[in-house]
N, C-alpha and C positions, 0 to 999 in steps of 0.2 A: 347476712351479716351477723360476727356475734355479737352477742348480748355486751353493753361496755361492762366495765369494770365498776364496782358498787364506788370506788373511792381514787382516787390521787393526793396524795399527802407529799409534798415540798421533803426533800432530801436536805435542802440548802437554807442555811440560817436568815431569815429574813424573807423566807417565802411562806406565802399563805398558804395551805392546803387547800386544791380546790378539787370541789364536788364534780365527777360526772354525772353527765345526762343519762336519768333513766330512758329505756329501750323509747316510752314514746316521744319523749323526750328530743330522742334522739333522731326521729325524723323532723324534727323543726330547724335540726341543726345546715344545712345549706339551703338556700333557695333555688330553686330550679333554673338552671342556666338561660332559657328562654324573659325572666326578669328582672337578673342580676345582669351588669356591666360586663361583658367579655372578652377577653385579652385577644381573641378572635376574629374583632370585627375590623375588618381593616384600615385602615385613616381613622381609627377613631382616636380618643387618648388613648386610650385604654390599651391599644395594639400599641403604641407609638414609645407607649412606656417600657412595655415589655419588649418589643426590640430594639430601643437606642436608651433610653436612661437607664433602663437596671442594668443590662451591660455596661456602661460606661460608670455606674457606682461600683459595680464589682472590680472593673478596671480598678478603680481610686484604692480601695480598701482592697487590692495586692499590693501596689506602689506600695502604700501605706507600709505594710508589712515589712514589703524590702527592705523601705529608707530604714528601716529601724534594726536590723540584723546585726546590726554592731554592739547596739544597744543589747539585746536579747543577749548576746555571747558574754559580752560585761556582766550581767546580771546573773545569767545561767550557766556561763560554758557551752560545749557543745550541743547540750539538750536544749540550749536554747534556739543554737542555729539549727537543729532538726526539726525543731517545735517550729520553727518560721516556717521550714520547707516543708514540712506535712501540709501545714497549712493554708501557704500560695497554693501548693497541689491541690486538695480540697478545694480552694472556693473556683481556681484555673478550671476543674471537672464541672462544677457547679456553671461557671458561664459557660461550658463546651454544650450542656446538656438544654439548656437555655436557647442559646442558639440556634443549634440544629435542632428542637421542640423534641426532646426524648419526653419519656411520658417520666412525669413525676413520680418522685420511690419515695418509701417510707424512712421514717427517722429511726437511725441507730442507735446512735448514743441516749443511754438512761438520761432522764433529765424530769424535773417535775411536772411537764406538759407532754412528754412523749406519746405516751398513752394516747389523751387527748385529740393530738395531732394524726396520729396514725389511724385512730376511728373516726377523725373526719375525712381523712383519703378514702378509706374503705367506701363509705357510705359517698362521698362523688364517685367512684369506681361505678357504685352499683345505679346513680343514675345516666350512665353513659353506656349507648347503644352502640356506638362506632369507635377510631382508633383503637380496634381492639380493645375494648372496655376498660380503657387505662385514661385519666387525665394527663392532658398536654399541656406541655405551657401557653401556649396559642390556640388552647382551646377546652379554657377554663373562668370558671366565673376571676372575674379579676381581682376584684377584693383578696381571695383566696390564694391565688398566686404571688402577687403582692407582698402579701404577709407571708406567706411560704417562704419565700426567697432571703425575706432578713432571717426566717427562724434558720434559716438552713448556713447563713452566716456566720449567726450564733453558734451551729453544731460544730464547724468547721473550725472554731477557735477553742472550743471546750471539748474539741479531740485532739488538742496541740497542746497539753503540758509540759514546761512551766510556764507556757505563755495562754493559760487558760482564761486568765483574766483581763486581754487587753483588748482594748473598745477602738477598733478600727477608726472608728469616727470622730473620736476625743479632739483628734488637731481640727477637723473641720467645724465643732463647736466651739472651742478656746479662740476659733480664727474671728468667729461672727462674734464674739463678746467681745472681744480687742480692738475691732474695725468697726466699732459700731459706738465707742466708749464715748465720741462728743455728746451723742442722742443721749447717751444713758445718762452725762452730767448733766443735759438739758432737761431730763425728767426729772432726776431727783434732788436738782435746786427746785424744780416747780413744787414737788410734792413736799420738803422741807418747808418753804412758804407758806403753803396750805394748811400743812399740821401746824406751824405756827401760830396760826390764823384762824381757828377752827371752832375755836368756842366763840366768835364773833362775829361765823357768818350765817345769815338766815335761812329761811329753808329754803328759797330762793337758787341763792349762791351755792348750797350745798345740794341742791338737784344737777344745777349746770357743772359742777366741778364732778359728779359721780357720773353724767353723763360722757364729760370732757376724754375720763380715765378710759372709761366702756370702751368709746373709740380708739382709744392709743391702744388698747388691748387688742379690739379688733384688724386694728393694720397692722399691729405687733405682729402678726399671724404672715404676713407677706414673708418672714425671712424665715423661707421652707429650704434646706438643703435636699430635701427629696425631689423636690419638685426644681431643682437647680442642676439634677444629676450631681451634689456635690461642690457643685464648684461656689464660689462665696456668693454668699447672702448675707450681706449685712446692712445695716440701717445708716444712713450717712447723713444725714440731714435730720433737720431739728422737729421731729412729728407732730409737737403743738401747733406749729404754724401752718400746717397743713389743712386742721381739721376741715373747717370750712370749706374747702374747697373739692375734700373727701364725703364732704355727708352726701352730695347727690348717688352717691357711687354705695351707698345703703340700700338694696335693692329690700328689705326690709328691715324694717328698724323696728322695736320692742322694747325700746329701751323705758318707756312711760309704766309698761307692765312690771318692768323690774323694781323702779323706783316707789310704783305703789304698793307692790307686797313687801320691798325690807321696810317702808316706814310703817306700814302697818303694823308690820314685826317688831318694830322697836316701840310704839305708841304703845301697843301691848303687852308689852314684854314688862314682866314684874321680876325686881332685884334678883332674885334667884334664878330667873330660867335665862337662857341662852338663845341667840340667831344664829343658826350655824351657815355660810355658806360655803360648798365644796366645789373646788376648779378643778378639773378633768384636766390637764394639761398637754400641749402639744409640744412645743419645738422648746430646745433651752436659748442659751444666748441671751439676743434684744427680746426675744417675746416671751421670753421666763419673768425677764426685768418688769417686761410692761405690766401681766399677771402680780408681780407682786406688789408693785406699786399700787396697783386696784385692792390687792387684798388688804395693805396698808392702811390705806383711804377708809376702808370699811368696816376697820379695827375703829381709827384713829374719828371719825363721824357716829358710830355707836349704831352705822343700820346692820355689823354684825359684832359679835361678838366673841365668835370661832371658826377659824378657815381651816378646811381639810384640803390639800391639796393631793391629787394622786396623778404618778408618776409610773415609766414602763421600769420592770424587774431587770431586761436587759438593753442591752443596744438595740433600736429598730429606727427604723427612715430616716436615718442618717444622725437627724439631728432632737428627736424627742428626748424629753426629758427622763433620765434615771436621777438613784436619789446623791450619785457622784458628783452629776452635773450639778443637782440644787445645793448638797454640800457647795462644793469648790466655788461655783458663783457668789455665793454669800460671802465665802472667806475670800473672795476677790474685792467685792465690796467693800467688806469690812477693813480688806489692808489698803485702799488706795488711798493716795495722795490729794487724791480730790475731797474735799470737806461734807459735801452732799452726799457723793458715795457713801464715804465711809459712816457717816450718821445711818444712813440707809441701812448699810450691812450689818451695822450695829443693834440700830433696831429690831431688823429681824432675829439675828440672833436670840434677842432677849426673847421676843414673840414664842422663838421656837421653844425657848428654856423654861418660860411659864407655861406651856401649853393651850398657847391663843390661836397658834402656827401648828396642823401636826400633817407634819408628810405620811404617806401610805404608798404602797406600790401593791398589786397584785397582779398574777399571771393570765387571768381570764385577759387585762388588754392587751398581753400580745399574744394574744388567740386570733383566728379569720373570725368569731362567729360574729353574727349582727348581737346588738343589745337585747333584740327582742328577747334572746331566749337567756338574757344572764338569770333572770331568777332561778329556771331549771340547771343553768351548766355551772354558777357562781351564788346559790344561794347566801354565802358568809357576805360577798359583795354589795347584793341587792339589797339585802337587810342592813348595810353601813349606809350606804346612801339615799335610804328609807329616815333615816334621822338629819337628813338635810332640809333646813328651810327653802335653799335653791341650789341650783346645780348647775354651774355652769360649763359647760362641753367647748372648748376650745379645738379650733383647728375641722381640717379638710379630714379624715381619717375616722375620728368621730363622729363627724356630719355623717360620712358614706354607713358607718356600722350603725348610729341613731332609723337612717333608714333603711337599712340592708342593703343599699347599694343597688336599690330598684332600679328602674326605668320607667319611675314613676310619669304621670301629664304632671307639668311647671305649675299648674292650678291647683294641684290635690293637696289638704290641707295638711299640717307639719303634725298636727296631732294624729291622721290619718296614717300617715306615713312610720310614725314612732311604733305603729302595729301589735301596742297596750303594751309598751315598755313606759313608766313612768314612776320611777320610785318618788317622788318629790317633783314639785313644779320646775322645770327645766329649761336652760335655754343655749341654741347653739349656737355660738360666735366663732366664725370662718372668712376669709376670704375662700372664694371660689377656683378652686384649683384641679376641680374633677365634673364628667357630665354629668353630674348631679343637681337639681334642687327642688324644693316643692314651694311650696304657699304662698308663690307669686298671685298677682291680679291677672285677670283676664286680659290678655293681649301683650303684656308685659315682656314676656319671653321674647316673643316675636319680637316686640318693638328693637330689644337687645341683636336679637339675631340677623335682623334685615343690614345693621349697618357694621356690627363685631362678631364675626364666626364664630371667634373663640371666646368670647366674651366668656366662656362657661369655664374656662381653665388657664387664664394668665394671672388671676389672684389679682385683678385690676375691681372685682367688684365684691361687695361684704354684704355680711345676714348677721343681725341680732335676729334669730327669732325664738321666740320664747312659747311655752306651753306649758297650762296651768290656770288655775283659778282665775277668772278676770275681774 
């Protein structure tokens, strides 16, 4: 294999330049197919995704295209209606090769991860002995494919100008914020009350009300359009009223760790320095809202007093958050008719204008590789998140890359598994939507599995787990 390229520097206004991996680097970059999750195995998710939801997402995001061809020609004229049909064509190729498991090809179009992407084909090339030394879709680490498949998404719409810039999946996010809008007024009357209220409750009240958020946070994570193939996930019901009857369904909770390092941090904390905590973000919609009402709370209680939130560069699993979606949701907020919203949206706003609130996007996350190796692939990255008091990793997708997407024993410890990825004490909040998990108790697993098969991927059961200084 050759040697990569010393550098990747961003063409595009708003992207980071990111570092490649030095040559040794550069074997740290996949995990050996026999440890990772493989799109291969047959009944498992993992097979199950790769041939009926990601087809049936690529299905969604051509309709999508269609419905909209009227539109494009409005806009562009006929480059526009050409840009459509390059396009359906492109991603139409993309599930034919899918389908019938052609071996995965390299990326054409320039772009600021091309590079990147194409020297980690190379190097799965080069640990495959059979199908002709080429990776398959059905018979590759799955992580890898996975992510393959939306970047290849991406390609297919940024070889289709003047329609280079439109996000397949915008109506399937707008659809979850709108059908979801009762919960959102049910949050943020609760959190207007709170902020209210906040200089007159003890620390007591202000443990159970940051614990309260954590969980709305963490079921916020149930409405996954990837994991829906697309179709609606929205929040329809009032999630405060829930909690109680969700905490069993905590298969580990961490939440006591979290509360003892920010009061520490703020007991500590002398007028000039700062708590920074940074949210990894997953899906937008309900579980942007729930994230930022936590981040609210932790502004508005003083256990932080800088939230960095980071967000994906482009479209990917349908429904992750770009900095489009975090714009637009806020200016949703902030225009509605509802009186709690709109304080809400307001708020942020202001957050974002003093520099209390700062969005980030970089390309390393919509890379396949695990975390372990961001220091070597994302140095600029590792060293941002190195000045975080805590870190929070939202969602299934960073769970999977936190561990490489092993095949880890259910027992093996979460620090174990991070495989000395740890810029800042960390902690990862998911429901369970992939075979994955670690730092269960002994027998735990089992006990789940004797009486729910799938208990490991219907996003019916949730992890704080945390790691760092105890």
């Amino acid at each position: 294999m050759a040697a990569p390229p010393a550098s990747l520097s961003g063409r595009d206004e708003g992207f980071v330049s990111l570092s490649s991996p030095s040559p040794s680097a550069a074997l740290l970059l996949p995990a050996s197919a026999e440890s990772r999750a493989s799109s291969g195995t047959s009944g498992s998710f993992a097979y199950l995704t790769i041939k009926d939801r990601i087809p049936q997402i690529l299905t969604k995001a051509i309709d999508t295209l269609h419905r909209h061809k009227n539109e494009f020609f409005e806009k562009h004229g006929e480059k526009g209606t050409e840009a459509e049909k390059k396009a359906i064509s492109l991603l139409s190729k993309l599930r034919n090769e899918l389908q019938t498991d052609k071996p995965i090809i390299p990326f054409v179009e320039k772009f600021v991860d091309t590079d990147i992407w194409n020297q980690y084909l190379e190097y799965q090339q080069s640990l495959l002995n059979e199908n002709d030394g080429k990776p398959r879709w059905f018979y590759s680490p799955w992580l890898y494919v996975e992510c393959y498949m939306y970047r290849r998404i991406h390609e297919a719409i940024i070889q289709s100008p003047p329609i280079d810039d439109f996000d397949v999946f915008k109506e399937s996010k707008d659809q979850n914020f709108f059908e979801s809008r009762e919960s959102i007024i049910a949050l943020c009357t609760h959190l207007q009350e709170v902020v209210t209220a906040i200089e007159d409750l003890d620390e007591n009240q202000l443990k159970d009300e940051f614990f309260r958020l954590l969980q709305i946070s963490l079921w916020g994570n149930k409405c996954d359009l990837s994991l829906s193939g697309g179709d609606t996930s929205s929040q329809k019901t009032n999630i405060i009223n829930s909690l109680e009857e969700l905490k069993p369904l905590i298969l580990v909770n961490d939440m006591e760790h979290l509360w003892s390092l920010l009061t520490n941090c703020k007991k500590t904390r002398e007028k000039a320095s700062i708590t920074r905590v940074d949210i990894v973000l997953d899906n937008s919609g309900f579980e942007l809202v729930t994230d930022l009402v936590l981040a609210d709370f932790l502004l508005s209680s003083q256990l932080a007093t800088e939230i960095h939130f980071y967000g994906k560069t482009i479209p990917w699993f349908v429904s992750d958050t770009t900095i489009h979606d975090f714009n637009w949701l806020i200016e949703q907020m902030k225009e509605s008719d509802d009186k709690c919203m709109s304080k809400c949206g307001a708020a942020w706003e202001t957050y974002i204008n003093m520099g209390r609130w700062v969005y980030q996007d970089h390309i390393f996350w919509t890379l396949p590789h695990e975390f372990c190796v961001m220091s070597q692939v994302a140095p600029d990255l590792y060293a941002e998140l190195q000045k975080a008091h805590l870190i929070l990793f939202k969602g299934d997708l960073n769970y999977r890359k936190l561990t490489g997407d092993r095949k880890w024993e259910f027992t093996v410890p979460f620090h174990q598994a991070l495989n000395g990825f740890h810029p800042a004490p960390l902690c990862g909040i998911r429901t369970l939507k992939a075979e994955i998990q670690v730092g269960l108790r002994p027998g735990q697993a089992e006990q789940y599995m004797a009486s729910e098969p799938n208990w490991l991927t219907t996003g019916k059961y949730g992890v704080l787990q945390f790691d760092g200084p105890l």
